[in-house]
C-alpha positions in Angstrom: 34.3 -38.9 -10.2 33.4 -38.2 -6.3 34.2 -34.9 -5.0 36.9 -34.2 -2.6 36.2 -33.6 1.0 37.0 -30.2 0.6 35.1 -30.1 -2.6 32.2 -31.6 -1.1 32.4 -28.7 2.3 32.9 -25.9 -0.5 29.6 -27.6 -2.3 27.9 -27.5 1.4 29.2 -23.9 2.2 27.8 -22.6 -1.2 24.5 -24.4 -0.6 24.2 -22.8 2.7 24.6 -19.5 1.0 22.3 -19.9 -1.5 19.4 -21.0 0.6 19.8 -18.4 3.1 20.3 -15.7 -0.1 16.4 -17.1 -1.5 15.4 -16.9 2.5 16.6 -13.5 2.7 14.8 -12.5 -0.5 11.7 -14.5 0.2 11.5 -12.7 3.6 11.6 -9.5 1.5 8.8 -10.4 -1.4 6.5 -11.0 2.4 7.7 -7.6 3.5 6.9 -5.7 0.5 3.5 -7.8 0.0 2.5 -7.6 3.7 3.4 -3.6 3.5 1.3 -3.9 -0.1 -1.5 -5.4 1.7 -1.6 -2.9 4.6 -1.5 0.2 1.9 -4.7 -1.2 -0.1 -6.1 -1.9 3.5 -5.7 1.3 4.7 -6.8 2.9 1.1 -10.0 0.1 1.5 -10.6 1.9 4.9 -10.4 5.2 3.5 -12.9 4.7 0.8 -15.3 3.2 2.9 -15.1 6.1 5.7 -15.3 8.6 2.8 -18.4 6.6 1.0 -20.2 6.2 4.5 -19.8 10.1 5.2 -21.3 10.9 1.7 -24.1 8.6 2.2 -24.3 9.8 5.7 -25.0 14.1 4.2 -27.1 12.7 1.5 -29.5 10.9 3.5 -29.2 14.4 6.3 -29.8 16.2 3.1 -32.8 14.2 1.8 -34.6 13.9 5.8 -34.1 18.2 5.5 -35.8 18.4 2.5 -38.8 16.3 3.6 -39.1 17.4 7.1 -38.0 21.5 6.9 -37.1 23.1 10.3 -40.3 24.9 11.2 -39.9 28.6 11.4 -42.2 31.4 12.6 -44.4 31.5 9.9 -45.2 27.8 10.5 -46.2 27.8 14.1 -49.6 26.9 15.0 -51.7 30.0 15.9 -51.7 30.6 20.0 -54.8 28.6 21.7 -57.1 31.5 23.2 -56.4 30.3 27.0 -52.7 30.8 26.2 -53.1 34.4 25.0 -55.9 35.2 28.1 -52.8 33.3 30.6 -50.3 36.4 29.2 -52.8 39.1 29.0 -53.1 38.9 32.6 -49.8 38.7 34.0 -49.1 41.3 31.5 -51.7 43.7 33.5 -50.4 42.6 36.7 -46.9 43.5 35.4 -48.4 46.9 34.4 -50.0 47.7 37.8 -47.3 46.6 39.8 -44.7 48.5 37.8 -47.8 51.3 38.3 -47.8 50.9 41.9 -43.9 50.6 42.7 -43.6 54.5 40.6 -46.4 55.4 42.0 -45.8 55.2 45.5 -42.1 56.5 45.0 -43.1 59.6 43.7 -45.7 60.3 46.1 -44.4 59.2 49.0 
């Protein structure tokens, strides 16, 4: 039994519908996997900026605790040129501080 021309355009029309229905659904599925894909990515990202930063402070940590800041107490003593260099201007200081009162209150 062959279909009827009308039969046969009514069979064409529902096709139609059908295949853009699954296109129209398969376009969704690749929304909601692309949008799947760009979540994990940007959850991939995270991790890894969050890993690198905790690697980052452990290895700051472990170069502090082998190489400590130098404080006062671990300064090499003054060379003895060095401490004859600042006794001297700190005489000429004195005299010259000396001289300025001096001369102010005298003349």
């Amino acid at each position: 039994m062959a279909l009827s021309d009308e039969e046969r355009a009514e069979l064409e029309q529902l096709r139609a519908q059908k295949s853009a229905l699954e296109e129209a659904q398969r376009e969704q599925q690749e929304r909601a996997e692309l949008e799947q894909l760009r979540k994990q990515q940007k959850h991939a990202l995270e991790d890894a900026e969050f890993y690198a930063e905790r690697q980052r402070k452990k290895e700051e940590r472990r170069k502090a605790w082998e190489n400590p800041d130098y404080g006062v107490e671990d300064l090499e003593p003054m060379p003895l040129k060095q401490k004859i260099v600042i006794g001297v201007i700190a005489v000429i200081a004195v005299l010259v501080i000396g001289y300025v009162i001096y001369h102010n209150i005298v003349g």
